[in-house]
N, C-alpha and C positions, 0 to 999 in steps of 0.2 A: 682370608677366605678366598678359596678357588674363584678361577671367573664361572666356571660352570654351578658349583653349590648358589653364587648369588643368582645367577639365572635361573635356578630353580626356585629360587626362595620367589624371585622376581614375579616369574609366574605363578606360582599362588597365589601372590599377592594379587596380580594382575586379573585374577581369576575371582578372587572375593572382591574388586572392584567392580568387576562386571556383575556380580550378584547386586551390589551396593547399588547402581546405576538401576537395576531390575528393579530391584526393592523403591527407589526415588520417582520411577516413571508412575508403578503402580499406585504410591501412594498419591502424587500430584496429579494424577490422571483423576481417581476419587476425591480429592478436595478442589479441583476445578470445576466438577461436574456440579458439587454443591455450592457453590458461586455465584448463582445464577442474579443476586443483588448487589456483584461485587463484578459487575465487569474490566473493568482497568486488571484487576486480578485474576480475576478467570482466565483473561489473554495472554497476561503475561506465563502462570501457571502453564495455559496448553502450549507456548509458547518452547518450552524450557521443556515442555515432556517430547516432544519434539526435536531441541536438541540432544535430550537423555537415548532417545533411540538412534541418534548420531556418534553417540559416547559406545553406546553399548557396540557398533558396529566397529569404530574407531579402537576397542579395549581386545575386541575378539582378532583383529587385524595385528594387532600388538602378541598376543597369545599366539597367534598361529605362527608369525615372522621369528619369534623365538623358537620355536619347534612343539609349543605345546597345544591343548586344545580346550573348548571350554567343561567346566563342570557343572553338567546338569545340576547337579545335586544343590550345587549352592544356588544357582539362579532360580532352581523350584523353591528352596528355603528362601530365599530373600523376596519371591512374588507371595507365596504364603503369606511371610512375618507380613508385609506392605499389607496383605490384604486383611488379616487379623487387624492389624491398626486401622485401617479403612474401616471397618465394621464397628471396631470400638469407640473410633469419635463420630460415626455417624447416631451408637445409641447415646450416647453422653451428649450429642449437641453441641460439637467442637463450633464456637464464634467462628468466622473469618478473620478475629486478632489474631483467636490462639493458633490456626490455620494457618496463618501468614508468621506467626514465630516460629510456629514447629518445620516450617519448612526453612526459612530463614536459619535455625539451630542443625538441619541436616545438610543444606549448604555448606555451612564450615567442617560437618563433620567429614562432607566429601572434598572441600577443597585440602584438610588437612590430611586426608588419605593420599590426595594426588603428590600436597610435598613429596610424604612418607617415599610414595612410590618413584618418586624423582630420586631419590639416595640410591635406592633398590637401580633402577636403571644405570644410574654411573656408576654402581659398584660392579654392574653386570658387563658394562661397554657398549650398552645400549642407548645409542645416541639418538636415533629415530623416535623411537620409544620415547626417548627423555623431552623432544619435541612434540610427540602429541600429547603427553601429559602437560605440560607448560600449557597449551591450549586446552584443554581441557578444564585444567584448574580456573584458566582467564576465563572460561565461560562460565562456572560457579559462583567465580570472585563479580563477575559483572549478574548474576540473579541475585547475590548475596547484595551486596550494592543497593540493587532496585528495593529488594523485600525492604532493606531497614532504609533507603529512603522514603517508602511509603507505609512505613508501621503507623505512624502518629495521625497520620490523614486515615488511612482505615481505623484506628480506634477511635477517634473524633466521629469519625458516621457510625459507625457502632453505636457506641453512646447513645449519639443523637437518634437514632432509629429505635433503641432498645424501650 
């Protein structure tokens, strides 16, 4: 593969990450909000949407230093999908367990994009890149961390409050 075809690939990739990042802030923006009996989580949650608008800026900086730019289209689609999900466990009456797993299972699903996108940058010769991504995924891997060290203490109060 040319170094230019993986740069391209790169950037789209790079480009549905920053949707991914859109779509995570949205949805962890709306199960924080709903927290309001789960503080330790609520903080951590606004916490972490916080650093997602450091990602999103960090993923667009990556896009642009390659020569590309962002895709509206996907980062409308990914705040959308977030908010459709947003709406649908707010009428189902998502626990703060399931809250704290579903985010916990989108963690991995974005640390294991940023691997992904780590190949994608050294097949491209994107070294910088392949350093904010390395950081990036560490900021995942450390909310991933937190969520499942505190899953069993948040369904222990659940329980007990239910």
């Amino acid at each position: 593969m040319s170094t230019d075809t993986a740069t391209q690939i790169l950037i789209n990739w790079l480009q549905e990450a920053h949707a991914m990042v859109e779509h995570g802030e949205t949805m962890m923006s709306g199960r924080a909000d709903a927290l309001e009996d789960y503080p330790a989580l609520r903080e951590r949650l606004q916490a972490h949407v916080a650093e997602s608008r450091h990602h999103a800026a960090d993923i667009e900086s990556a896009i642009e230093a390659l020569g590309g730019e962002l895709s509206r289209a996907k980062d409308i689609g990914g705040k959308l999908s977030a908010l459709g999900h947003s709406w649908g466990t707010q009428l189902t009456g998502e626990t703060a367990v399931q809250s704290l797993a579903a985010t916990l299972a989108f963690e991995h699903f974005e640390i294991s994009n940023y691997r992904a996108l780590a190949v994608a940058a050294e097949q491209a010769g994107a070294n910088e890149t392949q350093v904010r991504l390395a950081r990036l995924r560490g900021d995942n891997e450390a909310m991933a961390e937190w969520l499942t060290d505190n899953l069993e203490a948040t369904s222990r109060r659940y329980l007990q409050t239910a």
